[in-house]
PAVOSE-63237 format. One record per residue (C-alpha): residue number from 1; residue in one letter; x, y, z. Coordinates in steps of 0.001 Angstrom, whole numbers, plus 500000, padded with zeros to 6 digits. Example, Ala and Ser with C-alpha at 12.3 -4.5 7.8 and 13.67 -1.06 7.14 Angstrom:
<node num="1" residuo="a" xx="512300" yy="495500" zz="507800"/>
<node num="2" residuo="s" xx="513670" yy="498940" zz="507140"/>
//
This chain:
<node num="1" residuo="x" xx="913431" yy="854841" zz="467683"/>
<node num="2" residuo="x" xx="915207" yy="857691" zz="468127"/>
<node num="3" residuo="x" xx="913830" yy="861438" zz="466901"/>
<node num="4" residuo="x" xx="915966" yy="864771" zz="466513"/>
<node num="5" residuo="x" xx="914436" yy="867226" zz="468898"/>
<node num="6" residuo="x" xx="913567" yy="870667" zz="466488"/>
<node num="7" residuo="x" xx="916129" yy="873366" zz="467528"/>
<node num="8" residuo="x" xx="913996" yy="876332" zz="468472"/>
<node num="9" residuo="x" xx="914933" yy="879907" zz="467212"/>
<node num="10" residuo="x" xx="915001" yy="882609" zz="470143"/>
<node num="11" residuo="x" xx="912484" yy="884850" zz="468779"/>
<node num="12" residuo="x" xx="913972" yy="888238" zz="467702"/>
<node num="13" residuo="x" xx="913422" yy="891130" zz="469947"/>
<node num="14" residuo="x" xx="910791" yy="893865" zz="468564"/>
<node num="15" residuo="x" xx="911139" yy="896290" zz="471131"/>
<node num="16" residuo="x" xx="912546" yy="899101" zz="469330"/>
<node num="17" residuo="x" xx="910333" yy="898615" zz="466111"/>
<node num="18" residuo="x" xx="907659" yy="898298" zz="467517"/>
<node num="19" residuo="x" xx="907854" yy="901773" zz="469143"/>
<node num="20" residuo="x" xx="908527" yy="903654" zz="465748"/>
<node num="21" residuo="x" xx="905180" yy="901827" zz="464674"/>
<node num="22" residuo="x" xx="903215" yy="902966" zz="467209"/>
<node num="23" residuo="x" xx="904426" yy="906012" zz="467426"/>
<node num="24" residuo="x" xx="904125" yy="905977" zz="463423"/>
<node num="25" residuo="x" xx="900435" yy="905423" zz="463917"/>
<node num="26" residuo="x" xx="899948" yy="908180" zz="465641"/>
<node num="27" residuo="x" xx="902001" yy="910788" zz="464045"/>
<node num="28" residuo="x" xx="904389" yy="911067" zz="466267"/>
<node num="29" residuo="x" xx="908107" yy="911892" zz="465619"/>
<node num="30" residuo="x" xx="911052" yy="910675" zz="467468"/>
<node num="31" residuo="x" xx="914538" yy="912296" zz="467714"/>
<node num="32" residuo="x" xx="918082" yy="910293" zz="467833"/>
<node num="33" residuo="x" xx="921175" yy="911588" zz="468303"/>
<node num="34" residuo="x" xx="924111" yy="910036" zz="466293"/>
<node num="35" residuo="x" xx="927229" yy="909392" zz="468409"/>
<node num="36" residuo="x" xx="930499" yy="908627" zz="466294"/>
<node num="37" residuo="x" xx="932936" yy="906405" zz="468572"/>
<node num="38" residuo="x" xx="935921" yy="907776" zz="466613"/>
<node num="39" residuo="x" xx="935546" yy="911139" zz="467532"/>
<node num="40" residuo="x" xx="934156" yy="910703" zz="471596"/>
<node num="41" residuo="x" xx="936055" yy="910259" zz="474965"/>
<node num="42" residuo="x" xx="934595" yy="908749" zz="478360"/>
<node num="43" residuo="x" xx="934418" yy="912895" zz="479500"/>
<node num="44" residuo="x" xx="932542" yy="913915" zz="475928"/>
<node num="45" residuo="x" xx="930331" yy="911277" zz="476453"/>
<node num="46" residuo="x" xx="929375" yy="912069" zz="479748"/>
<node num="47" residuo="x" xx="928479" yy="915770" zz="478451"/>
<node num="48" residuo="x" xx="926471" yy="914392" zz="475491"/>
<node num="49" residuo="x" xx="924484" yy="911852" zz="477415"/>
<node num="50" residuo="x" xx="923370" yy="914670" zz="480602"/>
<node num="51" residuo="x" xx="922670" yy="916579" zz="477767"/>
<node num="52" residuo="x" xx="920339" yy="913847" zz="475498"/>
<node num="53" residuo="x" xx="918297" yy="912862" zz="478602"/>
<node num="54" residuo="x" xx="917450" yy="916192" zz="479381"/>
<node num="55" residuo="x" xx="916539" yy="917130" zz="476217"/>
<node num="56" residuo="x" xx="914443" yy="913968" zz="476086"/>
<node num="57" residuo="x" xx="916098" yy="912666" zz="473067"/>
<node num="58" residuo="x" xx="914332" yy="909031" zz="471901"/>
<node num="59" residuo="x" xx="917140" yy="906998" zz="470626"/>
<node num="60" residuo="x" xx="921014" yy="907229" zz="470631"/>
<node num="61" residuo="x" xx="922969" yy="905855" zz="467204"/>
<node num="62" residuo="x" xx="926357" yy="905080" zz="467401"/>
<node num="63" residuo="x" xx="928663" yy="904060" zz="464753"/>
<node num="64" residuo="x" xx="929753" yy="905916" zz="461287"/>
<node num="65" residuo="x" xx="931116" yy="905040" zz="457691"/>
<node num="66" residuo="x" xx="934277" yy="904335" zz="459281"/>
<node num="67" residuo="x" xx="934908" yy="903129" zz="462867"/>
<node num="68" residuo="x" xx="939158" yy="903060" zz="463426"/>
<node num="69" residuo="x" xx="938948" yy="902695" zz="467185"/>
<node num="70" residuo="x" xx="938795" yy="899678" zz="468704"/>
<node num="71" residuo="x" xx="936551" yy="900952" zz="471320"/>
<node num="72" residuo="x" xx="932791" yy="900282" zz="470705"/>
<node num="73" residuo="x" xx="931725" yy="898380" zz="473254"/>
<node num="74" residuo="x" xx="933350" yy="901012" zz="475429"/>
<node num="75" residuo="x" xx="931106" yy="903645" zz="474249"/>
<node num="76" residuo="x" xx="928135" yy="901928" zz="473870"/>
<node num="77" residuo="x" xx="928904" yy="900742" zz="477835"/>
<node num="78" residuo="x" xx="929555" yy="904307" zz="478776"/>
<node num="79" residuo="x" xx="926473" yy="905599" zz="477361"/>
<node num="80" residuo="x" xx="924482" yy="902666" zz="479375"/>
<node num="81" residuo="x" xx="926104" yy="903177" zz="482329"/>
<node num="82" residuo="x" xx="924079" yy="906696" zz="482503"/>
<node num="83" residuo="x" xx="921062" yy="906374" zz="480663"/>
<node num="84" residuo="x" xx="918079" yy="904510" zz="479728"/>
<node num="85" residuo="x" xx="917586" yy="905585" zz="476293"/>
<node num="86" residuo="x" xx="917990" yy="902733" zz="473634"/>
<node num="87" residuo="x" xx="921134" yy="902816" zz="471658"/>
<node num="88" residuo="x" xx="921313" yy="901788" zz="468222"/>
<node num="89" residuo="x" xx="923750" yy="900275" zz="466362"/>
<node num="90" residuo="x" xx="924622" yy="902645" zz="463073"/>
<node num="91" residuo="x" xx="927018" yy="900595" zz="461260"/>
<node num="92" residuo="x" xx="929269" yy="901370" zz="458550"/>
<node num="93" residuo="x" xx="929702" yy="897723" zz="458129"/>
<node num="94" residuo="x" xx="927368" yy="894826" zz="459189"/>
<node num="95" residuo="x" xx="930282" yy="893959" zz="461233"/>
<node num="96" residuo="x" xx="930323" yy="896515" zz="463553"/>
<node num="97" residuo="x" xx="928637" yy="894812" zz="466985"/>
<node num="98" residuo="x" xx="928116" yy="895562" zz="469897"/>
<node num="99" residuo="x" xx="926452" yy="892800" zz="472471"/>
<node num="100" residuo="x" xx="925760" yy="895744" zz="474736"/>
<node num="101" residuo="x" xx="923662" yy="897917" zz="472897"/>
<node num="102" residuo="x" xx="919704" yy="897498" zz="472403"/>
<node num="103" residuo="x" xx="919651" yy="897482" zz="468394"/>
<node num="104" residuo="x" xx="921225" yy="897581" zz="465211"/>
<node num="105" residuo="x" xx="920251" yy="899132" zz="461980"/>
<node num="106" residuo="x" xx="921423" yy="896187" zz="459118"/>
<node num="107" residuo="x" xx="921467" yy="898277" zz="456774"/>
<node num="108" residuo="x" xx="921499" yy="897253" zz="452735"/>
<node num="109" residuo="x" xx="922508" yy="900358" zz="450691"/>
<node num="110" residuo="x" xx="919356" yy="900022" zz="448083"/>
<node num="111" residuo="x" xx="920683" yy="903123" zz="446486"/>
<node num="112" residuo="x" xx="923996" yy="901831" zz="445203"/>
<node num="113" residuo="x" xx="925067" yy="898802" zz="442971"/>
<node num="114" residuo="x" xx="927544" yy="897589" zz="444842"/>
<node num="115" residuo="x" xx="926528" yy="893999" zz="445875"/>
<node num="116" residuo="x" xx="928878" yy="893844" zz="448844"/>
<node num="117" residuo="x" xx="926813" yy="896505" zz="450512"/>
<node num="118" residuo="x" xx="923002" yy="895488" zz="449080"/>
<node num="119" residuo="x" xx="923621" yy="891686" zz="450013"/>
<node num="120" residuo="x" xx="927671" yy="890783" zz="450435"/>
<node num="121" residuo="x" xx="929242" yy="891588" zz="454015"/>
<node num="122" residuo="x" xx="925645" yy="890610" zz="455075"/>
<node num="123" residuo="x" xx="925939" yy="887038" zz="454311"/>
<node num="124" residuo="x" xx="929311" yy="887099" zz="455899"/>
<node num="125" residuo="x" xx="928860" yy="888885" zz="459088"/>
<node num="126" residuo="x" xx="924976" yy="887002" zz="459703"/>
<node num="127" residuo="x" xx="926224" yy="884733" zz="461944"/>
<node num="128" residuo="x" xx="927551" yy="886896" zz="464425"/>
<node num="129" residuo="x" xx="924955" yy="889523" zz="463713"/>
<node num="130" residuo="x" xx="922070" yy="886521" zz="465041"/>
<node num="131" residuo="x" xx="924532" yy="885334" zz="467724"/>
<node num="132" residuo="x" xx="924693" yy="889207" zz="469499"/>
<node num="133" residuo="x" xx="921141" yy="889181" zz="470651"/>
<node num="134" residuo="x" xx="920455" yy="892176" zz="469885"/>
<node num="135" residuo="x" xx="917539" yy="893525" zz="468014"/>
<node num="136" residuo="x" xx="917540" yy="893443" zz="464377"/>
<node num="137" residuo="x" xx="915938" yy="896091" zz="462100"/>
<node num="138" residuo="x" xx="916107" yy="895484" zz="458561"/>
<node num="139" residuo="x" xx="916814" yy="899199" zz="456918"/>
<node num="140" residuo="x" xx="916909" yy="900310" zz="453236"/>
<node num="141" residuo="x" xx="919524" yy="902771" zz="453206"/>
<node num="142" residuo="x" xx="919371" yy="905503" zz="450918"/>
<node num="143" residuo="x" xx="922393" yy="907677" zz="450294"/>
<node num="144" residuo="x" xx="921091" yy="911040" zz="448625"/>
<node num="145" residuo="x" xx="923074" yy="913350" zz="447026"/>
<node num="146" residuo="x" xx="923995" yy="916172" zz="449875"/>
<node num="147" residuo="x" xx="926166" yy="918853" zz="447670"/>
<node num="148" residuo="x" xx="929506" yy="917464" zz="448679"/>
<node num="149" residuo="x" xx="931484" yy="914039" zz="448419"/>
<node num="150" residuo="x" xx="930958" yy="912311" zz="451760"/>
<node num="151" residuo="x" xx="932288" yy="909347" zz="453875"/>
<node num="152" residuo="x" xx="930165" yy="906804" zz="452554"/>
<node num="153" residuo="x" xx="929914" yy="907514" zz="449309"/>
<node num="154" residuo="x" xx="933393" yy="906945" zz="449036"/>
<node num="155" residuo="x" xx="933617" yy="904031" zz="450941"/>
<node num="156" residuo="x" xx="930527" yy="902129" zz="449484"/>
<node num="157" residuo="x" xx="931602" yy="903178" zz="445743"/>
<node num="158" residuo="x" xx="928220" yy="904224" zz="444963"/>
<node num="159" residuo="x" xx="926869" yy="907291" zz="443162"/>
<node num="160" residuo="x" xx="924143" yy="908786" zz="444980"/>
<node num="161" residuo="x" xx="920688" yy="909464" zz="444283"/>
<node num="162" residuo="x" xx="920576" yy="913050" zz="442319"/>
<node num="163" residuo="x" xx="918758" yy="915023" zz="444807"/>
<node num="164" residuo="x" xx="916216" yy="916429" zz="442329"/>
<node num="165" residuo="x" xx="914933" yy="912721" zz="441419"/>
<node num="166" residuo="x" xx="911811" yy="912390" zz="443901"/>
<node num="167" residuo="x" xx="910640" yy="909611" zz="441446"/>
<node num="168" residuo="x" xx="914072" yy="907178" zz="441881"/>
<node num="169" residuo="x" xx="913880" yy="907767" zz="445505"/>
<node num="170" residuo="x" xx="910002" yy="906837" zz="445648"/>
<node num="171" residuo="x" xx="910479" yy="903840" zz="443655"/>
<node num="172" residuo="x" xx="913567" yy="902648" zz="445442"/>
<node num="173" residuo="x" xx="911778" yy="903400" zz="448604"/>
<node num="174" residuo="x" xx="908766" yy="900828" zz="447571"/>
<node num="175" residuo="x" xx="910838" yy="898584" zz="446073"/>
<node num="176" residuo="x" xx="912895" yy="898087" zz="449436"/>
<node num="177" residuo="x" xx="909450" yy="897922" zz="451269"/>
<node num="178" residuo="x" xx="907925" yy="895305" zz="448777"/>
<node num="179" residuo="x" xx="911117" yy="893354" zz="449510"/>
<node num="180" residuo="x" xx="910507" yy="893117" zz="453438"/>
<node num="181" residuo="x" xx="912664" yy="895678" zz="454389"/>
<node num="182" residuo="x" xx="911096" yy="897334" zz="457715"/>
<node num="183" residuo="x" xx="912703" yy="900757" zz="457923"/>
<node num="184" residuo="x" xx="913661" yy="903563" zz="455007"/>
<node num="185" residuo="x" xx="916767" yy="905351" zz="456132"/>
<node num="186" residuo="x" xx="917318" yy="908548" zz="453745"/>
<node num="187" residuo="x" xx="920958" yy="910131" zz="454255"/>
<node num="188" residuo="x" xx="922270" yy="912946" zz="452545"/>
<node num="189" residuo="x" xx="925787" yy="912026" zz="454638"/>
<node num="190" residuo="x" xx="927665" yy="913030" zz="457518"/>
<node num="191" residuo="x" xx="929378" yy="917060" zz="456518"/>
<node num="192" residuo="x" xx="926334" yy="917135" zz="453685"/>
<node num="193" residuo="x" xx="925983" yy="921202" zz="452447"/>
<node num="194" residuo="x" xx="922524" yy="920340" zz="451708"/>
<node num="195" residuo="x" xx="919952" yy="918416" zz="453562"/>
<node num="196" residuo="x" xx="916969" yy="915962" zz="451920"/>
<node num="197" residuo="x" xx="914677" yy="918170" zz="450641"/>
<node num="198" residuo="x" xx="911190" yy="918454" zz="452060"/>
<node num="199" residuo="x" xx="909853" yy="917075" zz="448344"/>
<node num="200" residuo="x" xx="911274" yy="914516" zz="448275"/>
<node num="201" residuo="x" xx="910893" yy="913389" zz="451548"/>
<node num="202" residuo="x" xx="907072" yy="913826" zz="450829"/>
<node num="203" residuo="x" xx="907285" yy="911912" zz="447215"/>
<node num="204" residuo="x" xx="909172" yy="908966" zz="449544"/>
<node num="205" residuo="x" xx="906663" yy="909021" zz="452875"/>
<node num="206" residuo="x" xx="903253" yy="909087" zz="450735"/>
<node num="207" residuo="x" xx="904401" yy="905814" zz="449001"/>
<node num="208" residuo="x" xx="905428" yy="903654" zz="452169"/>
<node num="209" residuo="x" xx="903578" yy="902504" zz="455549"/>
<node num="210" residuo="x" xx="906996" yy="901730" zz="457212"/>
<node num="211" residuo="x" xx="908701" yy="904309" zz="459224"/>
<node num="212" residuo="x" xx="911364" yy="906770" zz="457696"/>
<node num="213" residuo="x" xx="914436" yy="908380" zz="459163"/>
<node num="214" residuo="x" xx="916168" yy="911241" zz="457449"/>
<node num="215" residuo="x" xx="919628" yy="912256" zz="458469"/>
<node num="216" residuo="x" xx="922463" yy="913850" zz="456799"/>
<node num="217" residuo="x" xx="923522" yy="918118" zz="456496"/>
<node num="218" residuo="x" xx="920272" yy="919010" zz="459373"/>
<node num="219" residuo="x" xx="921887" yy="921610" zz="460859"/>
<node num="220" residuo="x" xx="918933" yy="923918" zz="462330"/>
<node num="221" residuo="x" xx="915723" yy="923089" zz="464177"/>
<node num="222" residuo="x" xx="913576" yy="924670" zz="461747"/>
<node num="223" residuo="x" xx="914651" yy="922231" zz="459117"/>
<node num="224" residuo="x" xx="914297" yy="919414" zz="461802"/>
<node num="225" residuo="x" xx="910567" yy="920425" zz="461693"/>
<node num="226" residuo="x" xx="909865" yy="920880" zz="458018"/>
<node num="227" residuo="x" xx="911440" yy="917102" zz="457561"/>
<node num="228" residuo="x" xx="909308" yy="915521" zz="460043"/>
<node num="229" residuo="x" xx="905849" yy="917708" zz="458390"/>
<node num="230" residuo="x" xx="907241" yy="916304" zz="455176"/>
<node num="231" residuo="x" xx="906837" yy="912861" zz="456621"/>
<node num="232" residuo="x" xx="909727" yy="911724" zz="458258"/>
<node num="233" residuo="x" xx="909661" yy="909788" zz="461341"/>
<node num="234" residuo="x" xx="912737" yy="909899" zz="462799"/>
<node num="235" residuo="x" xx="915348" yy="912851" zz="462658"/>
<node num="236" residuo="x" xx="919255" yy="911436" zz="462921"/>
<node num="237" residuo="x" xx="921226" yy="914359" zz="463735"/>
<node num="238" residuo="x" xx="925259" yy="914438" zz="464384"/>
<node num="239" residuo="x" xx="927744" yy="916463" zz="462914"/>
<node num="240" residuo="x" xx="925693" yy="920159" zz="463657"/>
<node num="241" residuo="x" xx="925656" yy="918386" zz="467476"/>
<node num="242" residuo="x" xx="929303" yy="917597" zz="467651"/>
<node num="243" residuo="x" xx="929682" yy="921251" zz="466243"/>
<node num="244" residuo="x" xx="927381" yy="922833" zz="468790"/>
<node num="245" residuo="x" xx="926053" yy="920055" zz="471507"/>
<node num="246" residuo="x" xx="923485" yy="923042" zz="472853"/>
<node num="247" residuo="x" xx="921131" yy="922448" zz="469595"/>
<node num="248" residuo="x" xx="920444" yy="919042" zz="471380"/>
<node num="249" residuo="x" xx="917643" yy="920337" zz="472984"/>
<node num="250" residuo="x" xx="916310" yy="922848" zz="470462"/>
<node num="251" residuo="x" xx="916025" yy="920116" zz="468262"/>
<node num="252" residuo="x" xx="914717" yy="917850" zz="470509"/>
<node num="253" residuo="x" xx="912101" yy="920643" zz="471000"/>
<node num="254" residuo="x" xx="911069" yy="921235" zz="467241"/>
<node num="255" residuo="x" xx="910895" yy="917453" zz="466676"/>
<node num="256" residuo="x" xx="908655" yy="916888" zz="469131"/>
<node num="257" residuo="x" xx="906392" yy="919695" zz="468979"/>
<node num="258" residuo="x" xx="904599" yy="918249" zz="465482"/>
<node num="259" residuo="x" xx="901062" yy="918183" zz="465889"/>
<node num="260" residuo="x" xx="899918" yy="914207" zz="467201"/>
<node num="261" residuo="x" xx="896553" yy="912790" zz="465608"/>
<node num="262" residuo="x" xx="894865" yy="912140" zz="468687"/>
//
């Protein structure tokens, strides 16, 4: 008699994860800096990643709504070739893989109704997605409404959460979080005039255990601060940084100087 041997599933990686948790715990806040690929050469990127180590930025994210170059995996092996800090993958679609980088972000835009974002490329692009190896982190994305039409709002067809409605981004929040999701990414979006508010940020942390990044129209240290008191996790920062690349480590420095429960 002959038996089928049980394929075994590589178990999925938890490195990244399972540093936001523990830091999490402990109230401690991380800092990433968010590299588009579209709008960095091999020199730029040099610059930017001398300037992230030093500054002793946590993680690197690198993607963007809309990624026209074809050279990803030339970034993301630039970036390695002179760092150690984890880079993850910020896609605007699941699509959008690198092998070479440490995670991804697979994101489900909770805030919209369009299915092809909450559920839709996902199905398509899971294959490839399990096949890259790298380290998959489940995110609720959150598009919030930032004072100005953005990249991805336009591209994922979705109205954004008013940015006065603590209550539909607390519920959404939970809901996403009752659903399995392991990460709450709030964005106001990439050129936003206005960033999250602290409120709201507070209405969404006191409702959740899992960790929260906030990104989108931070253009100051100060407000880098009052987001992570307010009870975010993670600060995403880009478009102030490819303005001025010298708030790198000003940032850096008000992110990381929140009180840690000891």
């Amino acid at each position: 008699m002959h038996f089928c041997k049980k394929r075994t599933a590589k178990p999925m990686k938890q490195n990244i994860y399972e540093s936001l948790l523990a830091k999490k715990k402990k109230g401690a806040k991380s800092f990433a800096v968010l590299i588009d690929p579209d709008k960095v050469d091999a020199a730029k990127i040099d610059d930017l990643v001398e300037l992230t180590v030093n500054a002793k930025v946590d993680y690197l994210l690198v993607g963007g709504s809309l990624v026209i170059s074809n050279h990803l995996d030339e970034v993301v092996q630039l970036i390695k070739k002179n760092c150690s800090i984890p880079i993850i993958l910020f896609p605007g679609t699941p699509s959008q893989v690198s092998k070479h980088a440490d995670g991804l972000l697979y994101l489900s835009l909770i805030s919209g109704r369009n299915p092809e974002l909450l559920i839709g490329q996902h199905v398509i692009s899971a294959p490839f997605v399990k096949q890259s190896g790298l380290e998959i982190i489940s995110t609720g994305y959150m598009v919030i409404d930032g004072g100005a039409p953005t990249t991805v709002s336009y591209i994922s067809n979705a109205t954004p959460i008013p940015s006065d409605k603590n209550e539909i981004a607390m519920c959404t929040a939970m809901a996403a979080e009752m659903l399995g999701m392991k990460l709450i990414y709030m964005d106001a979006g990439s050129g936003a005039k206005r960033s999250i508010n602290e409120e709201m940020i507070a209405a969404v942390s006191n409702q959740i255990e899992i960790p929260m990044v906030v990104g989108g129209g931070i253009k100051d240290p100060e407000k880098a601060y009052r987001n992570c008191k307010a009870g975010a996790d993670l600060i995403v920062v880009g478009n102030a940084i490819e303005k001025d690349a010298s708030l790198i480590k000003e940032m850096s420095d008000a992110i990381h100087s929140v009180p840690v429960i000891i």
